[in-house]
N, C-alpha and C positions, 0 to 999 in steps of 0.2 A: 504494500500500500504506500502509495505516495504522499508527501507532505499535503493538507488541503490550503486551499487557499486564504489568507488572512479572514475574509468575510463568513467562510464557511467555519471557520475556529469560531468566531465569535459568538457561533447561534451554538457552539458544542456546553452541555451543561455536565460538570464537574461533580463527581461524586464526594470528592475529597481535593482539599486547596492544603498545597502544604507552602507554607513560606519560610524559604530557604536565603532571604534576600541578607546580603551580609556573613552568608558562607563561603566558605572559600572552598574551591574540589580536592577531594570528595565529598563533603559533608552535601551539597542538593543532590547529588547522585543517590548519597545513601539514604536520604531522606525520601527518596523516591522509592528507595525497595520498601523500605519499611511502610509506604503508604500504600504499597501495592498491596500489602498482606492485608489491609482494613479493607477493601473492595471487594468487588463481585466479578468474576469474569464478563466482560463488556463494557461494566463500564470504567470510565474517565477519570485521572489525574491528573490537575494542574501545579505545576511547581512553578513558584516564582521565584526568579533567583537573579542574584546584580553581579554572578557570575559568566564572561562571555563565554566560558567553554563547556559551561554548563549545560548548554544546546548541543555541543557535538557531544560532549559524555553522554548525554541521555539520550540520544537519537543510537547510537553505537550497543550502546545496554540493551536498548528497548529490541533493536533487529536480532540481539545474539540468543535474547531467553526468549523472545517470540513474540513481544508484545509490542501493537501498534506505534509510531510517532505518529502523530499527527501532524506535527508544525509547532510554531513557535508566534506568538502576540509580541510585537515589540513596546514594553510600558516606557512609563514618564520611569529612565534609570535603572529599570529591570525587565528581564524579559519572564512570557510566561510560556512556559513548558508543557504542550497538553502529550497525553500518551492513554492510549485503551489499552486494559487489562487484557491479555490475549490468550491465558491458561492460567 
């Protein structure tokens, strides 16, 4: 699955928002596994994080255990992180 389009993130609704903003990697990374375990297969986590590599860590993570990226929302100073639960 490919990144969606900014517009099409924006209507995506978040099962769980973890703010990671003011970590440095790995802690959004690990922040991310650990909210993956509070979901439901399908759906959505949004991580926000004032980390830039915090988009390629979590896009690389998400393809290797199987679970969706969506894309990325660029905020006022942090980006947001969306990824479905994929098992």
């Amino acid at each position: 699955m490919s990144p969606l389009e900014t517009s099409e993130l924006e209507t995506v609704t978040a099962a769980e928002i973890i703010d990671a903003r003011g970590a440095a990697c790995p802690g959004p990374l690990l922040e991310a596994k650990k909210g993956m375990g509070k979901i439901a297969v399908g759906d959505v986590i949004e991580v926000w994080s004032s980390d830039p590599a915090t988009k390629s860590d979590i896009g690389a993570w998400a393809g290797k255990v199987g679970h969706d990226f969506l894309g990325v929302i660029e905020g006022e100073g942090y980006d947001r992180v969306l990824i479905r639960r994929g098992k």
